[in-house]
N, C-alpha and C positions, 0 to 999 in steps of 0.2 A: 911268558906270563910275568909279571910287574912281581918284583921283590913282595913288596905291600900285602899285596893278594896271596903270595906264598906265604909269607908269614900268618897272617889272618886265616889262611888255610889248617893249620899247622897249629895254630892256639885251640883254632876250634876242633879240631882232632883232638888235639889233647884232653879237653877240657869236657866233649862229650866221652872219652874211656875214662878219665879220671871220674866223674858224676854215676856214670853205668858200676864202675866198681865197690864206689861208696854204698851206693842205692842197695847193691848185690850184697856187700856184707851188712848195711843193717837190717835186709829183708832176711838175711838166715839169721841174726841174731836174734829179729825178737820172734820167728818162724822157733826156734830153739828154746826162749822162752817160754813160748805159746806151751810150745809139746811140753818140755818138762813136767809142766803144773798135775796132769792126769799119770804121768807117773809117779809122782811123788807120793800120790795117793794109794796108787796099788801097789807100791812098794813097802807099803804098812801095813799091807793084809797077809800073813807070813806063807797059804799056801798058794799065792799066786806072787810073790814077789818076784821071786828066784826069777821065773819067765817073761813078767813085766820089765825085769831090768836088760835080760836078754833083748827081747824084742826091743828095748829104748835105743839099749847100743846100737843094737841093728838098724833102726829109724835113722839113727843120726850120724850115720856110717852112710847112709843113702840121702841123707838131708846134704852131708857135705861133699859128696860127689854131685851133686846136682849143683850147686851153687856154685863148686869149682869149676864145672863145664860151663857155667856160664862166665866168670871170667874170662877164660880161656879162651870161649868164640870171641869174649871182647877184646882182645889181646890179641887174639888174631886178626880179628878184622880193624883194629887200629893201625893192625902193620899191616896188612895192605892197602888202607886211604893212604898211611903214609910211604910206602912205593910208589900209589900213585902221584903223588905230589912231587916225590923226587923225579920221577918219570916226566911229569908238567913242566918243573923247575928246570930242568935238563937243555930243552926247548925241542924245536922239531931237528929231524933229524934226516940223513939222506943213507941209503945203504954204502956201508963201509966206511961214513964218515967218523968221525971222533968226537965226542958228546963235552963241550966244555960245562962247568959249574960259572953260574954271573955270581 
């Protein structure tokens, strides 16, 4: 495969995990925002506060396991487009032969 094309490959890899990541933390942040506002509220009424803040932690204890499993499949699966590309880059191959870098 032509240099050009591996590179072009390789930006656009990048470029769609770097966008997926961006995208991922301002969907928790204002996903973080959103929730807050309803607790702020019942954290003002003293015989449900206690449990309201309980429960918030807990929300957002599970808010940011969920967002961080989504980086993480993005992360993973940026690294293997990019094996596959090294795999392309590589070129064809014959068994037991020696794989050069162009």
């Amino acid at each position: 495969m032509e240099n050009r094309t591996i590179r072009k490959l390789r930006g656009a890899v990048e470029l769609v995990t770097d966008a997926v990541d961006a995208a991922t933390t301002q969907a928790q942040r204002t996903h973080e925002a959103l929730a807050r506002r309803p607790y702020a509220v019942l954290s003002r009424i003293e015989p449900i506060a206690g449990p309201a803040r309980a429960i918030e932690s807990l929300q957002f204890a599970i808010t940011a396991i969920a967002y961080g499993t989504v980086r993480a499949g993005n992360a993973i699966a940026g690294a293997v487009v990019t094996a596959a590309i090294d795999h392309l880059e590589s070129g064809p191959t014959r068994p037991g032969a020696v794989r050069s870098r162009v």
